[in-house]
VOGU-3710 file (C-alpha; in Angstrom, 3 decimals, decimal comma):
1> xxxxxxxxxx> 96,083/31,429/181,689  95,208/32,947/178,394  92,558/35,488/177,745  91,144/34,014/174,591  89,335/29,980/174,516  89,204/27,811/171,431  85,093/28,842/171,003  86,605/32,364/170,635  88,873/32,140/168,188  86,650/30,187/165,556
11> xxxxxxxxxx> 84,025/32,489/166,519  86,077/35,735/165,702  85,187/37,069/162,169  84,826/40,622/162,621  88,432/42,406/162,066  90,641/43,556/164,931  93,240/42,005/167,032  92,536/39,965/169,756  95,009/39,778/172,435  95,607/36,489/174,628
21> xxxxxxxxxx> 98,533/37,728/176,749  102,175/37,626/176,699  102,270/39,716/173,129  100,246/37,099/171,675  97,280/38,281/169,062  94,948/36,678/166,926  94,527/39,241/163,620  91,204/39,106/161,969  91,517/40,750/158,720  88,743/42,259/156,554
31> xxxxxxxxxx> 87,797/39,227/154,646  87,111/37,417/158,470  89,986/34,944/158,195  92,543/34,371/161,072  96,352/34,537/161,920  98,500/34,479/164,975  101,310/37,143/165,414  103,204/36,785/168,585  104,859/40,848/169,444  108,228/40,839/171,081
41> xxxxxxxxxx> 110,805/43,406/172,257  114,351/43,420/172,404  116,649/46,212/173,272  114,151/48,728/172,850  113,005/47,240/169,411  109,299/45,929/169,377  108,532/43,274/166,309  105,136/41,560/165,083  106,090/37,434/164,254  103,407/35,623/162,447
51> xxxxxxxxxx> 103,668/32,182/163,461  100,775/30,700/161,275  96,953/30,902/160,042  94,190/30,230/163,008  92,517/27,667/160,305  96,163/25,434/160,774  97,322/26,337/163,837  95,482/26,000/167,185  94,938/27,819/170,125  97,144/25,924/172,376
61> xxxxxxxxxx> 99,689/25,657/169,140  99,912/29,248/168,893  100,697/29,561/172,958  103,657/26,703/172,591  105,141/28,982/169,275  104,645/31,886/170,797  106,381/30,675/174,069  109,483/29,621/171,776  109,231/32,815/169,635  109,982/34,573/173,106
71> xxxxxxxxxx> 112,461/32,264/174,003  114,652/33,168/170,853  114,409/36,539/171,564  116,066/36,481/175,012  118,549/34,250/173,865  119,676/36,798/171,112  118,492/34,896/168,072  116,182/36,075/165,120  113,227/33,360/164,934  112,098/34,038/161,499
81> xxxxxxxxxx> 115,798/32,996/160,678  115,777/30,218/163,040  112,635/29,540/161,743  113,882/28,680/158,281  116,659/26,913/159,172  114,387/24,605/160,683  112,781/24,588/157,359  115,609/23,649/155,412  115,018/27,042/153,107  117,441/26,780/150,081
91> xxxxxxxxxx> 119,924/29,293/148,795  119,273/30,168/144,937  122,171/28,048/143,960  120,427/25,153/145,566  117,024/26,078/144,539  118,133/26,371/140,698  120,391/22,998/140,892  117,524/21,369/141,805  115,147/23,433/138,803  117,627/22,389/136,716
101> xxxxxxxxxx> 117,861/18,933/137,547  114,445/18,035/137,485  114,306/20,105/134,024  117,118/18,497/131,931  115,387/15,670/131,496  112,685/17,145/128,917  114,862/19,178/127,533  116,191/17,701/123,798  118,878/20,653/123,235  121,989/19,794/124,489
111> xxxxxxxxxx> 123,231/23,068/123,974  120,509/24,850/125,874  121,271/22,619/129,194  124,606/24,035/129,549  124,022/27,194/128,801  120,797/27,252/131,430  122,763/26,784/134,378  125,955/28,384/133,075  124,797/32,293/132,421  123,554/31,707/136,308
121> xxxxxxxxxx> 126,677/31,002/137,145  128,168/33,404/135,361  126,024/36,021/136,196  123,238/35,110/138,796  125,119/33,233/141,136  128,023/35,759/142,357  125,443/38,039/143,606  122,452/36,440/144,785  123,674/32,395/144,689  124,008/32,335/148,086
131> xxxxxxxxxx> 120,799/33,931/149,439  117,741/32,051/150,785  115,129/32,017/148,409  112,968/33,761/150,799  115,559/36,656/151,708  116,026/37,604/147,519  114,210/41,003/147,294  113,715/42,841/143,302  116,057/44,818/144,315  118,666/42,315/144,120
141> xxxxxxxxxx> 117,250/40,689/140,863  117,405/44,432/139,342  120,957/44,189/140,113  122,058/41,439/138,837  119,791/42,224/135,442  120,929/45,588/135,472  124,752/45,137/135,128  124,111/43,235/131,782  121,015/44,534/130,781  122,358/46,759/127,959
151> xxxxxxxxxx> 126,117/44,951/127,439  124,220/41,713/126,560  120,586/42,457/126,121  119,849/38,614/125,007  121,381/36,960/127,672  119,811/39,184/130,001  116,338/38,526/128,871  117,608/35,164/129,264  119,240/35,223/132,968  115,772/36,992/133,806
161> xxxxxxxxxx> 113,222/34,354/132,810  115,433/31,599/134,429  115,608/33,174/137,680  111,871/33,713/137,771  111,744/30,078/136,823  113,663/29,077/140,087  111,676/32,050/142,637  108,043/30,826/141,231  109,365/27,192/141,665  110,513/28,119/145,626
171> xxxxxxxxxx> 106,551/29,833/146,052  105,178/26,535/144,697  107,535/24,592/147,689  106,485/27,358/149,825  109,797/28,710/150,617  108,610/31,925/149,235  106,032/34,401/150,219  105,155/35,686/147,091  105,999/34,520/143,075  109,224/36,667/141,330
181> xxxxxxxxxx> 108,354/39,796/141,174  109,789/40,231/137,564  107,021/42,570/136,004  108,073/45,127/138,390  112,098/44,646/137,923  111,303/44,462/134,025  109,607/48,191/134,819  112,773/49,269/136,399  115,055/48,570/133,979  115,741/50,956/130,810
191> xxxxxxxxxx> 114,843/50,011/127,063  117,120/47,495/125,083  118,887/48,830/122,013  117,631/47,540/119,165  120,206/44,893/117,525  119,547/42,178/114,450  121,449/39,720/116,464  120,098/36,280/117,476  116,629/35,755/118,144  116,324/39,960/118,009
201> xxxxxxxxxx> 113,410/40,501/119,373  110,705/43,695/118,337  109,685/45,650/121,523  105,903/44,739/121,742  104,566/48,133/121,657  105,871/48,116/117,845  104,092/45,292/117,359  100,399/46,435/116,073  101,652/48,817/113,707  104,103/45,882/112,690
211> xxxxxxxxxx> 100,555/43,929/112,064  98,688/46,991/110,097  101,763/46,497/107,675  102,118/42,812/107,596  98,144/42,525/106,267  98,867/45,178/103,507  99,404/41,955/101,443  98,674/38,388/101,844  100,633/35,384/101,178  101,086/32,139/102,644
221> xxxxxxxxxx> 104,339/33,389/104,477  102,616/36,605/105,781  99,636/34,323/106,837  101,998/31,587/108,622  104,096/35,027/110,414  100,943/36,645/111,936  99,647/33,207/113,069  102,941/32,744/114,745  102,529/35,998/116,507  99,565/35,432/117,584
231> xxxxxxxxxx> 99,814/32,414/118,884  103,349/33,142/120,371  104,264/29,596/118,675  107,724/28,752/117,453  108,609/29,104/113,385  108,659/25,375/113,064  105,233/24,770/114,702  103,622/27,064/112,350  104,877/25,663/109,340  104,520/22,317/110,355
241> xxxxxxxxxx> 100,969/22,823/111,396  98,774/20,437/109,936  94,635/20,321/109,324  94,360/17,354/112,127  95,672/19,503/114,516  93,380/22,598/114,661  89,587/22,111/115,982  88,306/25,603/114,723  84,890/25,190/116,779  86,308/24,844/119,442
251> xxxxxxxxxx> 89,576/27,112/119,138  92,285/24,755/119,871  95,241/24,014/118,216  96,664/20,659/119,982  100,547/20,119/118,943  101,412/16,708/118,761  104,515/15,504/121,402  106,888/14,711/118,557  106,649/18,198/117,311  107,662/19,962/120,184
261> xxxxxxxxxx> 110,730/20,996/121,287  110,160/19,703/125,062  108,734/16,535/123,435  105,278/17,135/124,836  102,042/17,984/123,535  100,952/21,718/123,614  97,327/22,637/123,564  97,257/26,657/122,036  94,145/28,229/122,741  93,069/30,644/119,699
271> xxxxxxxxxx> 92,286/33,868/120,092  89,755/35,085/117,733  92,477/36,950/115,876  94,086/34,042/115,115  91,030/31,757/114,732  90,237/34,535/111,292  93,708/33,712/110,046  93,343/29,637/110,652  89,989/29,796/108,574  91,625/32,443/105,865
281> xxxxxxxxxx> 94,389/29,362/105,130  90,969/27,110/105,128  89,570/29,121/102,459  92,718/28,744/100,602  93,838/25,832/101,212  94,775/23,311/98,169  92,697/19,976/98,260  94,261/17,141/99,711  97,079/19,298/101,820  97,282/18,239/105,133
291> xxxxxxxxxx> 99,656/21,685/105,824  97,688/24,479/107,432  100,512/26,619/105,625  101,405/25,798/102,075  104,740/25,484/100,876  106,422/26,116/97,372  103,704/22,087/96,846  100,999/21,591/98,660  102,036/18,338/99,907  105,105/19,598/101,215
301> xxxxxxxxxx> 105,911/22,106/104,748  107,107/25,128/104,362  110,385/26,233/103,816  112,298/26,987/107,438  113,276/30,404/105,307  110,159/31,539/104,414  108,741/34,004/107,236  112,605/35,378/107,593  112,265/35,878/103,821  108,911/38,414/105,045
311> xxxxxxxxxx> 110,644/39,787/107,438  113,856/40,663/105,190  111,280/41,710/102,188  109,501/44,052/104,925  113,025/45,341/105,624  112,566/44,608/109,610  115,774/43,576/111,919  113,815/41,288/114,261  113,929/37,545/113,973  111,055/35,369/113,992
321> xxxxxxxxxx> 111,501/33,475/117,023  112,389/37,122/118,768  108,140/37,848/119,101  107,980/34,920/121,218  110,479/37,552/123,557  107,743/40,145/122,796  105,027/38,549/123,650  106,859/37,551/126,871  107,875/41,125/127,603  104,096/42,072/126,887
331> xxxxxxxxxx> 102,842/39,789/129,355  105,463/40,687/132,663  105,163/44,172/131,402  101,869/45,545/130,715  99,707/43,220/132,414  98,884/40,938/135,612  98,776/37,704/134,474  101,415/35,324/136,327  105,022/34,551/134,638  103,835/30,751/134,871
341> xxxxxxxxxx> 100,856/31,445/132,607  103,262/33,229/130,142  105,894/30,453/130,474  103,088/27,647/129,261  102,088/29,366/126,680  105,271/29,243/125,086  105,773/25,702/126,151  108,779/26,428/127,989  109,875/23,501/131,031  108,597/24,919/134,637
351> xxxxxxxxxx> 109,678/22,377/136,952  106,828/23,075/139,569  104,241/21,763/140,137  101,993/24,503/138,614  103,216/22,892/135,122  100,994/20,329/135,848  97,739/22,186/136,881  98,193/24,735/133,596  97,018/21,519/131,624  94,184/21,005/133,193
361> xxxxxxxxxx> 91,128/22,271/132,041  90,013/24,965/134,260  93,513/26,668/133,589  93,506/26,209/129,975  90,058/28,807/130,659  93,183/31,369/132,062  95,276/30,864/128,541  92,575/31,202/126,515  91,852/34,505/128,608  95,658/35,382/127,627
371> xxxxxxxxxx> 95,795/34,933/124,595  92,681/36,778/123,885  94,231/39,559/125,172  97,090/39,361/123,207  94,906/39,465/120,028  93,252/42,370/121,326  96,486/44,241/122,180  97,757/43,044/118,737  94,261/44,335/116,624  92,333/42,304/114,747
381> xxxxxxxxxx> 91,102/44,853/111,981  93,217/45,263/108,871  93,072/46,773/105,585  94,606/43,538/103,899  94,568/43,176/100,272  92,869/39,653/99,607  94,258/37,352/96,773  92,647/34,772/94,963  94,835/32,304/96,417  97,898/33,257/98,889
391> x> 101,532/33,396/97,187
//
Protein backbone atom coordinates (compact mmCIF):
# COMPACT_ATOMS: atom_id res chain seq x y z
CA UNK A 1 0.00 0.00 0.00
CA UNK A 2 1.29 3.36 -0.98
CA UNK A 3 2.17 6.17 1.32
CA UNK A 4 0.63 8.98 -0.64
CA UNK A 5 -3.70 9.12 -1.50
CA UNK A 6 -5.18 10.90 -4.48
CA UNK A 7 -6.36 14.06 -1.88
CA UNK A 8 -2.55 14.30 -1.38
CA UNK A 9 -1.24 14.61 -4.44
CA UNK A 10 -3.67 17.43 -5.79
CA UNK A 11 -3.20 18.97 -2.55
CA UNK A 12 0.71 19.13 -2.79
CA UNK A 13 1.88 22.63 -4.00
CA UNK A 14 4.64 23.45 -1.84
CA UNK A 15 8.08 22.06 -3.50
CA UNK A 16 9.79 18.87 -2.35
CA UNK A 17 9.52 15.30 -3.19
CA UNK A 18 7.05 13.21 -1.91
CA UNK A 19 7.80 9.64 -1.66
CA UNK A 20 5.01 6.80 -2.08
CA UNK A 21 7.27 3.73 -1.80
CA UNK A 22 9.07 1.46 -4.01
CA UNK A 23 11.38 4.56 -5.48
CA UNK A 24 8.32 6.21 -6.47
CA UNK A 25 8.16 10.30 -5.93
CA UNK A 26 5.90 12.91 -6.73
CA UNK A 27 8.31 16.27 -7.49
CA UNK A 28 6.72 19.53 -6.71
CA UNK A 29 8.72 22.15 -8.29
CA UNK A 30 8.87 25.87 -7.41
CA UNK A 31 6.08 27.07 -9.53
CA UNK A 32 3.67 24.22 -7.43
CA UNK A 33 3.09 21.98 -10.44
CA UNK A 34 3.52 18.11 -10.29
CA UNK A 35 5.50 15.14 -11.87
CA UNK A 36 6.13 11.54 -11.12
CA UNK A 37 9.77 10.15 -11.24
CA UNK A 38 10.00 6.54 -10.40
CA UNK A 39 14.18 5.93 -8.92
CA UNK A 40 15.67 2.62 -9.80
CA UNK A 41 19.01 0.81 -9.34
CA UNK A 42 20.82 -1.52 -11.31
CA UNK A 43 24.25 -2.87 -10.78
CA UNK A 44 25.15 -0.34 -8.44
CA UNK A 45 23.78 2.51 -10.74
CA UNK A 46 20.77 4.52 -9.21
CA UNK A 47 18.55 6.56 -12.03
CA UNK A 48 15.52 9.14 -11.65
CA UNK A 49 12.63 8.08 -14.67
CA UNK A 50 9.97 10.61 -15.15
CA UNK A 51 7.05 8.81 -16.22
CA UNK A 52 4.61 11.84 -16.67
CA UNK A 53 2.99 15.19 -15.16
CA UNK A 54 0.59 14.58 -11.88
CA UNK A 55 -2.06 16.94 -13.89
CA UNK A 56 -2.15 13.73 -16.74
CA UNK A 57 -1.21 10.99 -14.97
CA UNK A 58 -2.90 9.60 -11.82
CA UNK A 59 -2.05 8.26 -8.70
CA UNK A 60 -2.83 4.73 -9.37
CA UNK A 61 -1.30 5.44 -13.14
CA UNK A 62 1.89 6.41 -11.77
CA UNK A 63 1.99 3.02 -9.38
CA UNK A 64 1.15 0.69 -12.68
CA UNK A 65 4.30 2.78 -14.70
CA UNK A 66 6.29 2.74 -12.05
CA UNK A 67 5.70 -1.07 -11.45
CA UNK A 68 6.72 -1.61 -15.28
CA UNK A 69 9.59 0.95 -15.07
CA UNK A 70 10.99 -1.61 -12.39
CA UNK A 71 10.18 -4.42 -14.31
CA UNK A 72 12.51 -3.25 -17.27
CA UNK A 73 15.14 -2.74 -15.09
CA UNK A 74 15.47 -6.32 -13.79
CA UNK A 75 15.01 -7.62 -17.04
CA UNK A 76 18.13 -5.65 -18.35
CA UNK A 77 16.33 -3.17 -20.57
CA UNK A 78 16.55 0.75 -20.63
CA UNK A 79 12.76 2.04 -20.29
CA UNK A 80 13.23 5.44 -21.60
CA UNK A 81 14.36 3.45 -24.79
CA UNK A 82 11.67 1.00 -24.50
CA UNK A 83 9.66 3.75 -23.83
CA UNK A 84 10.05 5.28 -27.27
CA UNK A 85 9.86 2.43 -29.12
CA UNK A 86 6.53 2.14 -27.85
CA UNK A 87 6.15 5.58 -29.13
CA UNK A 88 7.07 4.99 -32.52
CA UNK A 89 9.96 7.94 -32.13
CA UNK A 90 11.40 8.57 -35.69
CA UNK A 91 14.98 8.61 -36.83
CA UNK A 92 15.92 12.08 -38.61
CA UNK A 93 15.75 10.42 -41.94
CA UNK A 94 12.18 9.58 -41.19
CA UNK A 95 11.36 12.71 -39.46
CA UNK A 96 12.71 14.91 -42.52
CA UNK A 97 10.98 12.47 -45.28
CA UNK A 98 8.00 13.17 -43.75
CA UNK A 99 8.95 17.41 -43.40
CA UNK A 100 9.62 17.11 -46.72
CA UNK A 101 6.70 15.45 -47.91
CA UNK A 102 4.20 17.40 -46.37
CA UNK A 103 6.36 20.57 -47.63
CA UNK A 104 6.73 19.92 -51.41
CA UNK A 105 3.51 20.59 -52.00
CA UNK A 106 3.72 24.56 -51.45
CA UNK A 107 6.75 24.74 -52.71
CA UNK A 108 6.70 26.26 -56.65
CA UNK A 109 10.66 25.76 -57.23
CA UNK A 110 11.36 22.66 -58.62
CA UNK A 111 14.84 23.12 -58.17
CA UNK A 112 14.69 23.90 -54.49
CA UNK A 113 12.73 20.40 -53.76
CA UNK A 114 15.59 18.42 -54.81
CA UNK A 115 18.07 20.16 -53.51
CA UNK A 116 16.10 20.27 -49.84
CA UNK A 117 16.31 16.75 -49.25
CA UNK A 118 19.48 16.12 -51.24
CA UNK A 119 22.29 18.35 -49.19
CA UNK A 120 20.62 16.12 -46.14
CA UNK A 121 21.51 13.36 -47.74
CA UNK A 122 24.55 14.36 -48.69
CA UNK A 123 25.55 15.78 -45.66
CA UNK A 124 22.99 15.38 -42.73
CA UNK A 125 22.04 12.00 -43.14
CA UNK A 126 25.51 9.94 -42.86
CA UNK A 127 25.94 11.24 -39.46
CA UNK A 128 22.89 11.83 -37.66
CA UNK A 129 20.10 10.08 -40.32
CA UNK A 130 19.75 7.36 -38.28
CA UNK A 131 19.27 8.80 -34.76
CA UNK A 132 15.92 9.24 -32.95
CA UNK A 133 14.88 12.61 -33.02
CA UNK A 134 14.92 12.67 -29.36
CA UNK A 135 18.57 11.13 -28.92
CA UNK A 136 20.19 14.16 -31.55
CA UNK A 137 22.17 16.35 -29.06
CA UNK A 138 24.02 20.07 -30.57
CA UNK A 139 26.76 18.38 -30.35
CA UNK A 140 26.01 16.23 -33.17
CA UNK A 141 24.35 19.08 -35.26
CA UNK A 142 27.81 21.08 -34.63
CA UNK A 143 29.33 18.22 -36.31
CA UNK A 144 27.74 17.75 -39.08
CA UNK A 145 27.71 21.86 -39.65
CA UNK A 146 31.14 22.01 -38.73
CA UNK A 147 32.77 19.74 -41.41
CA UNK A 148 31.29 22.10 -44.14
CA UNK A 149 30.94 25.12 -42.39
CA UNK A 150 33.90 26.93 -44.02
CA UNK A 151 34.37 24.48 -47.41
CA UNK A 152 30.78 25.47 -48.38
CA UNK A 153 29.60 28.26 -46.20
CA UNK A 154 26.12 28.54 -48.30
CA UNK A 155 25.14 25.19 -48.19
CA UNK A 156 25.90 25.05 -44.69
CA UNK A 157 23.71 27.88 -43.71
CA UNK A 158 21.46 25.92 -45.75
CA UNK A 159 21.84 22.20 -44.21
CA UNK A 160 21.44 24.22 -40.81
CA UNK A 161 18.03 25.86 -41.20
CA UNK A 162 16.61 22.57 -42.69
CA UNK A 163 17.59 20.48 -39.90
CA UNK A 164 16.11 22.90 -37.41
CA UNK A 165 13.10 22.73 -39.65
CA UNK A 166 12.79 18.87 -39.06
CA UNK A 167 13.93 19.02 -34.82
CA UNK A 168 11.22 22.01 -34.20
CA UNK A 169 8.76 19.92 -36.37
CA UNK A 170 9.59 16.53 -33.98
CA UNK A 171 8.95 19.16 -30.58
CA UNK A 172 5.64 20.15 -32.21
CA UNK A 173 4.79 15.97 -32.50
CA UNK A 174 6.30 15.78 -29.18
CA UNK A 175 9.03 13.48 -29.96
CA UNK A 176 11.34 16.07 -28.70
CA UNK A 177 11.97 17.62 -25.39
CA UNK A 178 13.04 20.80 -26.36
CA UNK A 179 13.04 22.91 -30.07
CA UNK A 180 16.76 22.72 -32.12
CA UNK A 181 18.98 24.20 -30.26
CA UNK A 182 20.59 26.06 -33.30
CA UNK A 183 21.36 29.56 -31.64
CA UNK A 184 23.74 27.81 -29.48
CA UNK A 185 25.46 25.50 -32.37
CA UNK A 186 25.44 28.81 -34.58
CA UNK A 187 27.62 30.27 -31.34
CA UNK A 188 29.94 27.40 -31.64
CA UNK A 189 30.85 27.57 -34.91
CA UNK A 190 33.66 30.08 -36.31
CA UNK A 191 32.92 33.15 -38.72
CA UNK A 192 32.23 32.51 -42.53
CA UNK A 193 34.69 34.01 -44.99
CA UNK A 194 33.35 36.55 -46.75
CA UNK A 195 32.66 35.44 -50.57
CA UNK A 196 30.44 37.40 -53.49
CA UNK A 197 29.06 34.09 -54.40
CA UNK A 198 25.31 33.30 -54.54
CA UNK A 199 23.00 34.85 -52.30
CA UNK A 200 26.42 36.24 -50.27
CA UNK A 201 25.19 37.20 -47.40
CA UNK A 202 26.65 40.50 -45.03
CA UNK A 203 27.34 39.31 -41.41
CA UNK A 204 24.60 41.28 -39.47
CA UNK A 205 26.79 43.07 -37.17
CA UNK A 206 27.98 45.04 -40.48
CA UNK A 207 24.74 45.78 -41.07
CA UNK A 208 23.99 49.34 -39.24
CA UNK A 209 26.98 50.91 -40.44
CA UNK A 210 25.89 49.35 -43.91
CA UNK A 211 22.50 51.53 -43.16
CA UNK A 212 24.40 54.94 -41.95
CA UNK A 213 25.90 54.66 -45.60
CA UNK A 214 22.97 53.53 -47.56
CA UNK A 215 20.87 56.93 -46.26
CA UNK A 216 23.87 59.19 -47.29
CA UNK A 217 21.70 59.53 -50.47
CA UNK A 218 18.25 58.76 -51.43
CA UNK A 219 16.81 57.23 -54.41
CA UNK A 220 14.09 55.03 -55.20
CA UNK A 221 16.57 51.97 -55.31
CA UNK A 222 18.22 52.93 -51.94
CA UNK A 223 14.61 53.43 -50.55
CA UNK A 224 13.27 49.92 -52.01
CA UNK A 225 17.01 48.19 -50.45
CA UNK A 226 16.55 49.48 -46.85
CA UNK A 227 12.81 48.56 -46.93
CA UNK A 228 13.88 45.14 -47.95
CA UNK A 229 16.18 44.96 -45.03
CA UNK A 230 14.03 45.88 -42.84
CA UNK A 231 11.43 43.98 -43.52
CA UNK A 232 13.65 40.87 -44.26
CA UNK A 233 11.35 40.61 -47.57
CA UNK A 234 12.59 39.11 -50.80
CA UNK A 235 13.90 41.63 -53.86
CA UNK A 236 10.81 40.87 -55.83
CA UNK A 237 8.31 41.66 -53.02
CA UNK A 238 9.75 44.99 -52.58
CA UNK A 239 9.63 46.05 -55.96
CA UNK A 240 6.47 44.65 -56.63
CA UNK A 241 4.93 46.25 -53.63
CA UNK A 242 1.99 48.07 -54.42
CA UNK A 243 -0.15 51.09 -52.46
CA UNK A 244 -3.19 48.43 -51.81
CA UNK A 245 -1.03 46.42 -49.99
CA UNK A 246 0.39 48.56 -47.12
CA UNK A 247 -2.15 49.84 -44.25
CA UNK A 248 0.32 52.48 -42.72
CA UNK A 249 -2.07 53.01 -39.54
CA UNK A 250 -2.00 50.07 -38.76
CA UNK A 251 1.64 48.84 -39.82
CA UNK A 252 0.94 45.99 -42.01
CA UNK A 253 2.06 45.15 -45.18
CA UNK A 254 -0.30 42.09 -46.40
CA UNK A 255 1.38 40.27 -49.61
CA UNK A 256 -1.04 38.97 -51.82
CA UNK A 257 -0.83 34.77 -52.43
CA UNK A 258 0.11 35.16 -56.08
CA UNK A 259 3.12 37.14 -55.16
CA UNK A 260 4.73 34.86 -53.02
CA UNK A 261 7.03 32.39 -53.60
CA UNK A 262 5.12 29.64 -51.36
CA UNK A 263 1.93 30.90 -53.07
CA UNK A 264 0.47 32.20 -49.84
CA UNK A 265 -0.29 35.41 -48.42
CA UNK A 266 2.30 37.01 -46.00
CA UNK A 267 1.22 39.56 -43.49
CA UNK A 268 4.80 41.77 -42.60
CA UNK A 269 4.44 43.62 -39.58
CA UNK A 270 6.35 47.16 -39.86
CA UNK A 271 8.62 48.20 -37.64
CA UNK A 272 8.68 51.84 -37.17
CA UNK A 273 11.91 51.98 -39.13
CA UNK A 274 10.38 50.77 -41.92
CA UNK A 275 6.93 52.37 -41.45
CA UNK A 276 9.35 56.12 -41.99
CA UNK A 277 10.61 54.64 -45.23
CA UNK A 278 6.89 53.36 -46.50
CA UNK A 279 5.59 57.03 -45.85
CA UNK A 280 9.04 58.68 -47.38
CA UNK A 281 7.95 56.68 -50.92
CA UNK A 282 4.29 58.24 -49.96
CA UNK A 283 5.64 61.60 -49.99
CA UNK A 284 7.20 60.89 -53.24
CA UNK A 285 5.22 58.98 -54.84
CA UNK A 286 3.99 59.96 -58.58
CA UNK A 287 0.09 60.33 -58.85
CA UNK A 288 -1.71 57.55 -60.11
CA UNK A 289 1.27 54.79 -59.36
CA UNK A 290 0.02 51.96 -57.76
CA UNK A 291 4.06 50.86 -57.09
CA UNK A 292 5.20 51.65 -53.58
CA UNK A 293 8.71 51.76 -55.44
CA UNK A 294 8.96 53.59 -58.71
CA UNK A 295 10.58 52.29 -61.60
CA UNK A 296 12.46 53.97 -64.62
CA UNK A 297 7.72 55.01 -65.25
CA UNK A 298 5.66 55.25 -62.69
CA UNK A 299 3.27 52.84 -63.98
CA UNK A 300 5.73 50.28 -64.32
CA UNK A 301 7.78 47.84 -61.27
CA UNK A 302 11.01 48.16 -60.83
CA UNK A 303 13.70 46.79 -62.60
CA UNK A 304 14.82 43.13 -60.96
CA UNK A 305 18.51 44.97 -61.37
CA UNK A 306 18.00 47.88 -59.61
CA UNK A 307 18.97 47.34 -55.76
CA UNK A 308 22.07 45.01 -57.15
CA UNK A 309 22.84 48.12 -59.23
CA UNK A 310 23.09 49.99 -55.27
CA UNK A 311 24.81 47.51 -54.06
CA UNK A 312 27.52 47.37 -57.03
CA UNK A 313 27.49 51.46 -57.03
CA UNK A 314 28.18 51.18 -53.09
CA UNK A 315 30.99 48.80 -54.08
CA UNK A 316 29.58 45.97 -51.50
CA UNK A 317 30.04 41.99 -52.32
CA UNK A 318 26.77 40.91 -50.68
CA UNK A 319 23.70 40.07 -52.67
CA UNK A 320 20.38 41.29 -51.99
CA UNK A 321 18.59 38.29 -51.11
CA UNK A 322 21.89 37.41 -48.78
CA UNK A 323 20.27 40.02 -45.73
CA UNK A 324 17.42 37.80 -45.59
CA UNK A 325 20.61 35.21 -44.27
CA UNK A 326 21.51 38.16 -41.98
CA UNK A 327 18.64 38.82 -40.56
CA UNK A 328 18.29 35.05 -39.95
CA UNK A 329 21.74 34.80 -38.40
CA UNK A 330 20.70 37.95 -36.23
CA UNK A 331 17.78 36.33 -34.91
CA UNK A 332 19.43 32.49 -33.82
CA UNK A 333 22.40 34.51 -32.87
CA UNK A 334 21.97 37.44 -30.77
CA UNK A 335 18.65 36.95 -29.45
CA UNK A 336 15.86 34.52 -27.90
CA UNK A 337 13.22 34.58 -30.09
CA UNK A 338 12.30 30.94 -31.50
CA UNK A 339 13.73 29.72 -35.10
CA UNK A 340 9.88 29.30 -36.01
CA UNK A 341 9.25 33.01 -35.45
CA UNK A 342 12.33 33.78 -37.67
CA UNK A 343 11.29 31.16 -40.28
CA UNK A 344 7.64 33.07 -40.74
CA UNK A 345 8.94 36.04 -41.08
CA UNK A 346 10.69 35.18 -44.06
CA UNK A 347 7.80 33.16 -45.28
CA UNK A 348 9.70 30.12 -45.48
CA UNK A 349 7.37 26.43 -45.46
CA UNK A 350 7.42 24.96 -41.65
CA UNK A 351 5.50 21.92 -41.92
CA UNK A 352 4.26 21.97 -38.19
CA UNK A 353 1.74 22.84 -36.91
CA UNK A 354 3.12 26.08 -35.33
CA UNK A 355 2.87 27.45 -39.12
CA UNK A 356 -0.54 27.65 -38.52
CA UNK A 357 -0.79 29.42 -35.07
CA UNK A 358 2.06 32.21 -36.34
CA UNK A 359 -1.00 33.55 -38.46
CA UNK A 360 -3.10 34.04 -35.99
CA UNK A 361 -3.44 37.14 -34.39
CA UNK A 362 -2.04 36.91 -31.01
CA UNK A 363 1.29 35.65 -32.71
CA UNK A 364 1.40 38.19 -35.33
CA UNK A 365 1.73 40.53 -31.65
CA UNK A 366 5.31 38.21 -31.36
CA UNK A 367 6.45 39.34 -35.16
CA UNK A 368 5.63 42.61 -34.77
CA UNK A 369 7.76 42.39 -31.42
CA UNK A 370 10.60 40.95 -33.90
CA UNK A 371 10.71 42.97 -36.20
CA UNK A 372 10.77 45.93 -34.00
CA UNK A 373 13.74 44.74 -32.76
CA UNK A 374 15.31 44.34 -35.83
CA UNK A 375 14.72 48.07 -36.62
CA UNK A 376 16.15 48.91 -33.44
CA UNK A 377 19.28 46.74 -33.90
CA UNK A 378 19.39 48.16 -37.49
CA UNK A 379 18.98 52.24 -36.25
CA UNK A 380 16.53 54.30 -37.31
CA UNK A 381 18.44 57.76 -37.25
CA UNK A 382 20.30 58.82 -40.37
CA UNK A 383 21.96 61.72 -41.77
CA UNK A 384 20.24 61.15 -45.29
CA UNK A 385 20.42 63.74 -47.85
CA UNK A 386 16.65 64.37 -48.93
CA UNK A 387 15.81 64.98 -52.70
CA UNK A 388 13.05 66.64 -54.16
CA UNK A 389 11.88 63.56 -55.61
CA UNK A 390 13.92 60.07 -55.32
CA UNK A 391 16.14 59.08 -58.51
Amino acid sequence: MGKLTATAVKASKAPGRYGDGDGLFLVVSKSGSGSWVVRVQKAGRRRDIGIGSAKKVSLAAAREKAAVVRSQMEAGLDPIAERRKAEGIPTFREAAATVFAASQKTWRNGKHQWQWMRTLEMFAFPTIGDIRVSEITASQVHDVLAAIWLEKPETARRIRQRIGVVLDWAFSKGFRETEAPMRSISKGLPRQPRNAGHHAAMPFADLPAFLTRLREKETWGRLALEAAILTAARNGEIRGATWDEIDLETGLWTIPAGRMKAGRPHIVPLSLASRRIFERAAELRTAGSKYVFQGARPDKPMSDMTLMKVLRDMKVEWTVHGFRSSFRDWVSESTSFPGDLAEAALAHAMANKTEAAYRRGTLLEKRQKLMSAWGDYLGQTSNVVRLASAQ
